[in-house]
C-alpha positions in Angstrom: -34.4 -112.1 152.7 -31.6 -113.9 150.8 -29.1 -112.0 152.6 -30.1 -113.2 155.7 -28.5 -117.0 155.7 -25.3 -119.0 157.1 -22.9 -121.4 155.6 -22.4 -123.6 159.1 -23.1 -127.6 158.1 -24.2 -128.5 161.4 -27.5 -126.9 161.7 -31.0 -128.2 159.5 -31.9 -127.1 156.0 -34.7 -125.3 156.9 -32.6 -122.8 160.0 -29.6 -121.9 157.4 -31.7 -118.7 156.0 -34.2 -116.5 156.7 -35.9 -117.6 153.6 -35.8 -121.3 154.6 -37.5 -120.6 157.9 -40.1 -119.1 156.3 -40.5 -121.2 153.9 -40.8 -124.3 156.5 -43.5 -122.2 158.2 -45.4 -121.4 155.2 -46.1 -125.3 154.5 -47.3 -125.9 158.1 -50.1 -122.8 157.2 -53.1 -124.4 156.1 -54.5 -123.1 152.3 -56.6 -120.6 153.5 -54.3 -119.2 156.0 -51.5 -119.2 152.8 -54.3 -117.6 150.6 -55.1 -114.8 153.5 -51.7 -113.9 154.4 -50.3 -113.7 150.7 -53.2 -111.3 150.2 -52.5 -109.0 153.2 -49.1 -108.4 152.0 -50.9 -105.5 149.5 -51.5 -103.7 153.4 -48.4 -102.1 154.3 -48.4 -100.6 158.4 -50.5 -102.7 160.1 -54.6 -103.6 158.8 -57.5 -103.7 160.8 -59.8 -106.5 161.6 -62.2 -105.2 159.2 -59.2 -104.4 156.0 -58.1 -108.2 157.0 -62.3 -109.4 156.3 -62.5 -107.2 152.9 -59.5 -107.6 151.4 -57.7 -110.4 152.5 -60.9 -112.5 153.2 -59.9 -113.5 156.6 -62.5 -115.4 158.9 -61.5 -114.3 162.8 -60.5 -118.0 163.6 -58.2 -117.9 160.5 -56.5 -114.5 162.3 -56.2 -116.2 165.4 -54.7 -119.2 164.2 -52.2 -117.0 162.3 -51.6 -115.0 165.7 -51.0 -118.2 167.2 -48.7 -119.5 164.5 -46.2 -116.4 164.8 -46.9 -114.7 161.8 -49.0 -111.8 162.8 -49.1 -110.3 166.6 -52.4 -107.6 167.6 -51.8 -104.5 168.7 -54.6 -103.9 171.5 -57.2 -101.0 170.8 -55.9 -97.4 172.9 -57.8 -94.3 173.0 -59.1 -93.6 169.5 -56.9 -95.9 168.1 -58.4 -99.1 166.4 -56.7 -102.7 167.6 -54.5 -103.8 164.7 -52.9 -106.4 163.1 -48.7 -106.2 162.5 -46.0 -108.5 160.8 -42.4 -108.4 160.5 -41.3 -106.6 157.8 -39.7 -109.7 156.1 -42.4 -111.7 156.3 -44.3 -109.0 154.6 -41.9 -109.5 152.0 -42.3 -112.8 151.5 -45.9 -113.0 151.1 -45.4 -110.3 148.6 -43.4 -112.7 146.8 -46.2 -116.0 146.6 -48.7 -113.6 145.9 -46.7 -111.9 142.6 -47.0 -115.7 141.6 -50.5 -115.3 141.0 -50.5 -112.1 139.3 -54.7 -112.2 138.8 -55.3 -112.7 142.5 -52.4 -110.0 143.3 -54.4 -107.3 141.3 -57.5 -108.8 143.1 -56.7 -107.6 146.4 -54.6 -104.7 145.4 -58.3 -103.5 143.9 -60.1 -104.8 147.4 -57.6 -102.2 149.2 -58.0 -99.3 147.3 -62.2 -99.7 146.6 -62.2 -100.4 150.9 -59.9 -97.6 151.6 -61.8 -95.2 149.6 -64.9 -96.2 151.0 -63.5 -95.7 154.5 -62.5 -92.2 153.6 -65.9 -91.4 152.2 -67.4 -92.2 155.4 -65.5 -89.9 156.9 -65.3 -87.3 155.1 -67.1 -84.7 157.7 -65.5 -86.3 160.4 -62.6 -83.7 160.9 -64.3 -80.8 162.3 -66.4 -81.9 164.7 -66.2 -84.7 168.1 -65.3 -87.1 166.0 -62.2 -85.1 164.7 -59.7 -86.7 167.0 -60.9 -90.6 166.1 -60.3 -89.5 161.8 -57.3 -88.9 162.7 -56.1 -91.9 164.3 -57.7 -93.9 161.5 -55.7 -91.3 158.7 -52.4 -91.9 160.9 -52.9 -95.5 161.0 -53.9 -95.9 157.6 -51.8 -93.6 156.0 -49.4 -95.7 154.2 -52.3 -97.8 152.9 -54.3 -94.5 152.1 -51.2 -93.7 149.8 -51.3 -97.0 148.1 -55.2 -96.8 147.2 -54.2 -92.9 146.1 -51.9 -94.4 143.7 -53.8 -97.4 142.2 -57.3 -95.1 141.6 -54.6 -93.0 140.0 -53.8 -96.1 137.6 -56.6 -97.6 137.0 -60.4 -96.2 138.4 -59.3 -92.5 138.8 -63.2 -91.9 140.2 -62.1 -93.6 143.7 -60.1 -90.4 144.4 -63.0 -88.4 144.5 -63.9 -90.4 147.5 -60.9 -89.9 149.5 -60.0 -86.7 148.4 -61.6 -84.6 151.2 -60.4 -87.0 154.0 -56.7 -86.9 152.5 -56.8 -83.0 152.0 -57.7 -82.9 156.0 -55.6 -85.4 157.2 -52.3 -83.8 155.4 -53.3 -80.3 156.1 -54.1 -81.3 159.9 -50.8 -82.5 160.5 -48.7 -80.4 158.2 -47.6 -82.9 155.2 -47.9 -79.8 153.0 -45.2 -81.4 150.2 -47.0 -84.9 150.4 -50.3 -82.8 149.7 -48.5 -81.3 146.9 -47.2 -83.8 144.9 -50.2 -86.5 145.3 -52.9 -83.9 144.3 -50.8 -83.4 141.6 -50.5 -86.6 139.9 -53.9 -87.2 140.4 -54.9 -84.1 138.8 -52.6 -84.6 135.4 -54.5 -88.4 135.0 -57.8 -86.1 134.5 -57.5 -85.9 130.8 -60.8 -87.6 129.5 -63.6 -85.3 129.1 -66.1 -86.6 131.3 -63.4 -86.3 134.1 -63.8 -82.3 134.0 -65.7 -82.2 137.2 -63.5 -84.3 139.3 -60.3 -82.2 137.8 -62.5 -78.9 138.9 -62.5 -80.1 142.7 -58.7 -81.5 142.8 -57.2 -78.8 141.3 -58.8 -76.7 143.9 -57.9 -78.9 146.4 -54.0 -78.9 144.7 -54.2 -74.7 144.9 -54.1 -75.1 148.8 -51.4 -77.3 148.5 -49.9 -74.8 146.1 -50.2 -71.8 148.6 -49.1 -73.6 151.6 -45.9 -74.5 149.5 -45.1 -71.2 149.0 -46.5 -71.1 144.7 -49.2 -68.4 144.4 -49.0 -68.4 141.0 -49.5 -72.0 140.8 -52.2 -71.9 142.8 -54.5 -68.8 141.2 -53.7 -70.3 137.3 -55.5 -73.9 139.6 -58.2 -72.0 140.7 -58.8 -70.0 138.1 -59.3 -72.9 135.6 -61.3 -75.0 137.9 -63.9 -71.8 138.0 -63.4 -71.6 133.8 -64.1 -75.0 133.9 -67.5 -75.6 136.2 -68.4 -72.3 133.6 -68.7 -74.5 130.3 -70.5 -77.3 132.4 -73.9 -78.0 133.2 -75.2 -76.6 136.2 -76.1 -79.8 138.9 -76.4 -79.6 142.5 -72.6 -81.6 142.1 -71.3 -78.7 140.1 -72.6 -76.1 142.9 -70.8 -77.8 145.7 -67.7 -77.8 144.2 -68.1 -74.5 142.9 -69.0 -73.1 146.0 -66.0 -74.3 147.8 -63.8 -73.2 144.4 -65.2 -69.7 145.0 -64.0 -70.0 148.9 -61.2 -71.3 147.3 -60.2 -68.3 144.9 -61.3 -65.9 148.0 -59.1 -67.2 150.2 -56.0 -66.7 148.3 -57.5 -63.0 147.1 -57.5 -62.0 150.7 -54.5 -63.7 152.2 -52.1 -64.5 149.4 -52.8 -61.1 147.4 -54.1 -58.9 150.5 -56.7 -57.4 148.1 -59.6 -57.4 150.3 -62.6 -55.8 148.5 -62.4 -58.6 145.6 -62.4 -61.4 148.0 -65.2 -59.8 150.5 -67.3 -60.2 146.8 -66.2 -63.6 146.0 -66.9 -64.8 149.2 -70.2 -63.5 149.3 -70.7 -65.2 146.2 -69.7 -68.5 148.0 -71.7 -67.6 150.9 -74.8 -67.6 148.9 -74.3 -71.3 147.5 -73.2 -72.4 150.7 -76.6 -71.1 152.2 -78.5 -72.8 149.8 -77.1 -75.9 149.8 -77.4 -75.6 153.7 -73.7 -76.4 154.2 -73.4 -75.2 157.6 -69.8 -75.9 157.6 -69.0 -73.8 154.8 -71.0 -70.9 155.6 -69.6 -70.9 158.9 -66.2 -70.9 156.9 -66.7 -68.1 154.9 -68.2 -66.2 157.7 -64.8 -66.2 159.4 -62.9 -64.9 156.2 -65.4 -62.1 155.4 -64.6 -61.2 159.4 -61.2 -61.5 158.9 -61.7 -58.7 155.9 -63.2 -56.5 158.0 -61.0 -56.8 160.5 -57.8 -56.0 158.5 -59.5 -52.9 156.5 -60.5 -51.6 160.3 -64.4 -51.9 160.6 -64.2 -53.5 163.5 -68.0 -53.6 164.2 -69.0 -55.6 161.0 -65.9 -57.7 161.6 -67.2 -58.5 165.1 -70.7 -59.2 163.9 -69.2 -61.8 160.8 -67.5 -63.4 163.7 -70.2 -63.9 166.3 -72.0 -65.4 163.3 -69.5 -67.6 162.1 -69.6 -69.0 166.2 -73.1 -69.7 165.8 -73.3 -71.2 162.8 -70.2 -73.2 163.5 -71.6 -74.3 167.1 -74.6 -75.3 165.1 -72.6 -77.4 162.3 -70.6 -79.1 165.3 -67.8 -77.5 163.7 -64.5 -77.1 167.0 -62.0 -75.8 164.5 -64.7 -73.4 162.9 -65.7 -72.1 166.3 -61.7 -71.5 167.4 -61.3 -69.7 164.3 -64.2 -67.4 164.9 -62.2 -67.1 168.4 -58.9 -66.3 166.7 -60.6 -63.5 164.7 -62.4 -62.0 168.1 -59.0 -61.7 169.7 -57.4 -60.1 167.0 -60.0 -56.9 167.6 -59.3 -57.0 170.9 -55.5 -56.4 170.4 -56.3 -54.1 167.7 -58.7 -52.2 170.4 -56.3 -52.9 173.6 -58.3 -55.5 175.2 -55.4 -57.4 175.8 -56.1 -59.5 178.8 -59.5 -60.7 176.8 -57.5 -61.4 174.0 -54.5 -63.2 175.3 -57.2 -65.4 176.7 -58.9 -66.1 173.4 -56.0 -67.2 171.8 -54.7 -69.6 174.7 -58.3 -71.2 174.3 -57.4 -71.6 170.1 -54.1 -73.0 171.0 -55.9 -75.5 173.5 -58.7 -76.2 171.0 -56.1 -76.7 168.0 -53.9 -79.0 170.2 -56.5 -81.1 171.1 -58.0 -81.5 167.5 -54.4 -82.2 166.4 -54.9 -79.1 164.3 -51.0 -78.2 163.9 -52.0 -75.9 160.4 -52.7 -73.1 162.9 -50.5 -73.2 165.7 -48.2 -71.0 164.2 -50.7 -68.1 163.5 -52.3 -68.5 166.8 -48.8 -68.2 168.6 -48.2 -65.5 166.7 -51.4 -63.8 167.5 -51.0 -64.8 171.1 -47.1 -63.3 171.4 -48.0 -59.9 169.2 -51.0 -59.8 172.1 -48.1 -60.2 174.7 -45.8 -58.0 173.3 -48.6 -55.0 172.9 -49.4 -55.3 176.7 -45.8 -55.0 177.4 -45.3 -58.9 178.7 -42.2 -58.9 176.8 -40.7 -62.3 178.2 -44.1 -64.9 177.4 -44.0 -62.6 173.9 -40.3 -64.0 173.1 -41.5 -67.4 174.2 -44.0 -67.2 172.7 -43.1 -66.1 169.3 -39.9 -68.2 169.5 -42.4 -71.5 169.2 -44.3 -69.6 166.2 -41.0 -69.6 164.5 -40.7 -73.2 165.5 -43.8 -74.3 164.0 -43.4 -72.4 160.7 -40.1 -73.7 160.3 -41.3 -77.3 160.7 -44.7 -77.2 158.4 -42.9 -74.8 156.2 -45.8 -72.4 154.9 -43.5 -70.0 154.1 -46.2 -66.9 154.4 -46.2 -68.6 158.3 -42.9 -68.3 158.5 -42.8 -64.6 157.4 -44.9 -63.5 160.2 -43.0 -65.3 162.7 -40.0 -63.6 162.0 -41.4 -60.1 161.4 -43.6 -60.3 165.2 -40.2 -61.6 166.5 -38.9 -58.5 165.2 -41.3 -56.1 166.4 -40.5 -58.2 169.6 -36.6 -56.8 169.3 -37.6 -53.9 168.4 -39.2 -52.8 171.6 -36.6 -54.1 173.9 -34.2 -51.7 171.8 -32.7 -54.6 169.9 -32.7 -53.0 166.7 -29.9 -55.2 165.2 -31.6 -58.3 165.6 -35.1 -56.6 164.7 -33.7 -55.4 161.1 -32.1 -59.3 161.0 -35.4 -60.9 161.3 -37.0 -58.1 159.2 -35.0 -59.2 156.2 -35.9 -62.9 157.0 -39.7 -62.1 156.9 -39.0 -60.3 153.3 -37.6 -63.5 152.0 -39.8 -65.5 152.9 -42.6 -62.7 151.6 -41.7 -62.4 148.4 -40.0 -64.3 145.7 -40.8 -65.4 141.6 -43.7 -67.9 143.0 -45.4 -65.7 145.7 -46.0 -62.0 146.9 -47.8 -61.9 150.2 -48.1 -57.9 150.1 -49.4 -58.0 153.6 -46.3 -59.4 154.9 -43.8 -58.0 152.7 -45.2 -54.7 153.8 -45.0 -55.5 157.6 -41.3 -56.6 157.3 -40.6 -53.3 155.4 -42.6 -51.3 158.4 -40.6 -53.4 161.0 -37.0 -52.6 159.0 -38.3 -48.7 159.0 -38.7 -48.7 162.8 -35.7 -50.4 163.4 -33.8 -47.8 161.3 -35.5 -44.9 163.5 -34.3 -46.4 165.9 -30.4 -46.3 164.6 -31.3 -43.2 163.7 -30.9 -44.0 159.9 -33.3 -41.6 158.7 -32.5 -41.9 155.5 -32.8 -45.9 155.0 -36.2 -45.8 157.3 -37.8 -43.3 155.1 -37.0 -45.3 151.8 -38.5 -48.9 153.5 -41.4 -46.9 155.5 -42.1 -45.0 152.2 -42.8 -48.8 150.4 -44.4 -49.8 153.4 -47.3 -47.3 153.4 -47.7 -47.3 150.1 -48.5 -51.1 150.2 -51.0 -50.5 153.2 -52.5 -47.4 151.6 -53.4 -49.7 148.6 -54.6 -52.8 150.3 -56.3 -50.4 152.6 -55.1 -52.2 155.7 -55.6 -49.2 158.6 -54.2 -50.5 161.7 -50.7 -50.6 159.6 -50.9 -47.9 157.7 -51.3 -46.5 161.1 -47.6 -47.7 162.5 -45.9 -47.3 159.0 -47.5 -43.7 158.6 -46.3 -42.4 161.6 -42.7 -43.8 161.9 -42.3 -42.3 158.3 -43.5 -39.0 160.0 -40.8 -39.1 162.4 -38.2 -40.2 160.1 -38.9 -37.8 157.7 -38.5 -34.9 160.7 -35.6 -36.1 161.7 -34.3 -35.8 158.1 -35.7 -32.2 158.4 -37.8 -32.3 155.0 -40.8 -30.1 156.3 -42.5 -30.0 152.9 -43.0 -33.7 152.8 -43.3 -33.8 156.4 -46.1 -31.9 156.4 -48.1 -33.5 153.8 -47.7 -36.5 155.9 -49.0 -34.5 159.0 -52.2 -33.7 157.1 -52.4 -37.5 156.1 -52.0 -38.4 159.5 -54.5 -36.4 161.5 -57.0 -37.7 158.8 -56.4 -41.2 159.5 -56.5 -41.1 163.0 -60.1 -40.0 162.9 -60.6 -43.2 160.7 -59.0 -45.6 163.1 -60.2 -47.6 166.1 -57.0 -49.3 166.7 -55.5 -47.9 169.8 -52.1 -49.0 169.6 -51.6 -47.4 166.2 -54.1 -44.1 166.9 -51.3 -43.6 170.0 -48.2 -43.3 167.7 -50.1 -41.2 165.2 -50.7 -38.9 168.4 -46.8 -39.3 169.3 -45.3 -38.5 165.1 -47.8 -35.9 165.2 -46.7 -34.3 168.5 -43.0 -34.5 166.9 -43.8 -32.8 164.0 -45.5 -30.0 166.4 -42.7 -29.4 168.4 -40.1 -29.1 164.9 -42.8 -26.0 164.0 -42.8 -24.4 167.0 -45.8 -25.2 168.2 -44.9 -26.9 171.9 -48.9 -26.5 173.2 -50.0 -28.7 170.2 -47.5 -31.3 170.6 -48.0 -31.2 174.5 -51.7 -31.8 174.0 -50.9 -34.4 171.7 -48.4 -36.4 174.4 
């Protein structure tokens, strides 16, 4: 403020500064308009009519008056967004300053605005999944800078408040991709858990923080979060508290089991295990969210069927929970089959309908996967010009939120996208990209690393570097034989087939051979039986036995 002033004699005291002005206006305010606006300067972006009542004490003709005296303008209500209350920056500045002359009446209101925030994000807490989805996040947008500011005072001083705006603020950040922010506020919060009879509160935050964790790119971080929470809901009483959060610790721990670690039979058991509390608690919501995962299982170990009936489940019970994003998830899952079965026309329109649905719900976690989804569906059915598109704005996304398992698969499917255009330059480039981002000290995403190995093999085959496409096909399979992932194993197996007869090694060639004609009677996923069909039909025709391999064609 001081900075703002001028030396020229000839105007008044009160215009030669910034600071003079306002402090000519701030006499003309009556007391209670001086007491309301000093307290509002603990509100930073804007309050509501309501935040201005509760925390400032403001009566509406005191607003108005203030309105009319120049020191606060109304933004009009629009769409979901709440009319609101502004100032100029400076004068926020300077009511900062009277109120720091109070200091008891500074901590007053600084307490209203965290106890009122925290009650708002209490109420709603189940707002984010449902109709009323789009209007939390207008609030969360608007209030977000105020949000932060309650964060950091029930960090300070009543560390039970977060409890209360912990779900909300998990949503909010995770809806529109402020993974860091997630990060480093869960956190702090969780290392001002120390007392004992905090050890509930710690278990759900540290869960929350291992989401944070994976979506950060720190696995290890995460599981040593998760892993404690669970040790720590284990020495404490059982309550109906402690079996809420433990359910959604369990879906917790599953979740990164099945898509940080790719090891799919432990999280299909912890997930029932979650299930089960979430059924008798008669959380719709998370039942319905479980339901998708244990689809999800299914579908990447190939039963197909039982994946299909955990997702037409999950629909129902999500419809019934009022639960959009849980519903385009169950969606997502359905068109994955269909790719994996060739059903690409009902598939491409499933995931334009989760791109629509996540769009709408300002749901920008999952644009990534679903363009991803949507391209691979694309590029399968041969549409190899929406599949570039496509994928290109996957890559976009990942970039931006920076999951970095996200941006793995981006840049692998953009690959495979290279790869069949007989790009196989650029689809060995982007194969190395998705290894980095697959693997390093903090995380291993086996699923990913494995798929940018498969996508380096092929694009070796296609140089005709036997050699090199052997070695990275070899790891490849060997990854997707142990997480028993069949729809890859499929493509991996059979490109290592044909590198290894192009190499002209018939002994391991034909163990391969015999591996191969098993799995293609274990497989339902047409895209990968095909090329099983098409290695095996090579390896016929390199032992001289051309009616075999022509059948097989």
């Amino acid at each position: 403020i001081d900075f703002l002033a001028t030396n020229m004699q000839d105007l008044p005291e009160r215009h030669r500064s910034i600071r003079a002005v306002f402090e000519y206006s701030w006499q003309l305010l009556t007391p209670a308009e001086q007491d309301v606006f000093s307290r509002l300067s603990v509100c930073r972006g804007g309050f509501s009519r309501e935040a201005a009542q509760v925390v400032g004490g403001a009566s509406l003709p005191v607003l108005s008056s203030l309105v009319d005296k120049s020191f606060i303008r109304q933004d009009a209500a629009e769409g979901h967004r709440q009319a609101r209350y502004r100032r100029h920056p400076l004068l926020i500045q300077f009511a900062a300053e009277q109120l720091a002359q109070q200091p008891e009446k500074l901590a007053e209101s600084q307490k209203r605005l965290a106890i009122y925030m925290a009650e708002c994000l209490a109420e709603r807490a189940n707002h984010f999944y449902g109709p009323d989805r789009r209007a939390a996040m207008a609030f969360m947008t608007a209030e977000h800078e105020n949000v932060r500011l309650a964060w950091q005072w029930a960090i300070e001083n009543e560390p039970a408040l977060l409890e209360q705006m912990a779900t909300s603020y998990q949503y909010f950040l995770i809806g529109v991709g402020l993974f860091p922010e997630g990060f480093a506020q869960f956190q702090q919060a969780v290392a001002a858990l120390a007392r004992p009879e905090d050890a509930l509160l710690r278990a759900l935050l540290q869960t929350q923080l291992c989401m944070f964790a994976r979506l950060v790119g720190d696995t290890e971080m995460g599981r040593e979060l998760v892993l404690d929470s669970l040790a720590i809901l284990d020495r404490l009483p059982t309550t109906a508290r402690s079996e809420e959060i433990e359910a959604v610790t369990l879906k917790q721990y599953g979740g990164l089991l099945f898509s940080d670690d790719s090891n799919f039979p432990e999280a299909k058991k912890i997930h029932e295990q979650a299930l089960a509390l979430f059924r008798k608690q008669s959380n719709l919501v998370g039942e319905g969210d479980v339901l998708f995962i244990l689809s999800g299982n299914d579908y990447y170990t190939g039963r197909y069927a039982e994946a299909i009936q955990w997702a037409e489940q999950c629909q129902a019970v999500q419809q019934q929970a009022g639960n959009q994003i849980g519903q385009m998830l169950a969606k997502q899952v359905l068109g994955l089959i269909y790719t994996a079965q060739g059903e690409y026309e009902q598939a491409i329109e499933l995931f334009h309908s989760c791109i629509a649905l996540a769009e709408a719900a300002n749901y920008k976690v999952d644009l990534p996967w679903h363009h991803a989804d949507l391209g691979y569906a694309y590029l399968l059915a041969g549409q190899f010009e929406q599949a570039g598109q496509t994928l290109a704005l996957s890559l976009q996304y990942s970039l931006e939120h920076g999951d970095p398992q996200a941006i793995a698969t981006a840049y692998e499917v953009l690959g495979f996208a290279h790869l069949h255009n007989g790009r196989f330059h650029e689809a060995a480039r982007h194969g190395h990209q998705g290894l980095r981002y697959s693997y390093n000290e903090n995380m291993n995403h086996p699923l990913q690393k494995a798929f940018a190995l498969c996508l380096l093999g092929a694009a070796a085959v296609g140089k005709a570097d036997y050699k090199e496409a052997v070695a990275q096909l070899k790891e490849a399979v060997d990854i997707f034989r142990e997480i028993n992932h069949l729809e890859y194993l499929g493509w991996s197996l059979a490109m290592q087939l044909i590198a290894t007869c192009g190499l002209q090694r018939w002994r391991g060639a034909n163990r391969l051979a015999e591996e191969t004609a098993v799995l293609i009677d274990q497989l339902d996923a047409m895209k990968a039986k095909m090329l099983l069909h098409t290695a095996l039909a090579v390896w016929c025709c390199q032992q001289n036995q051309p009616e075999t391999g022509i059948m097989l064609w």
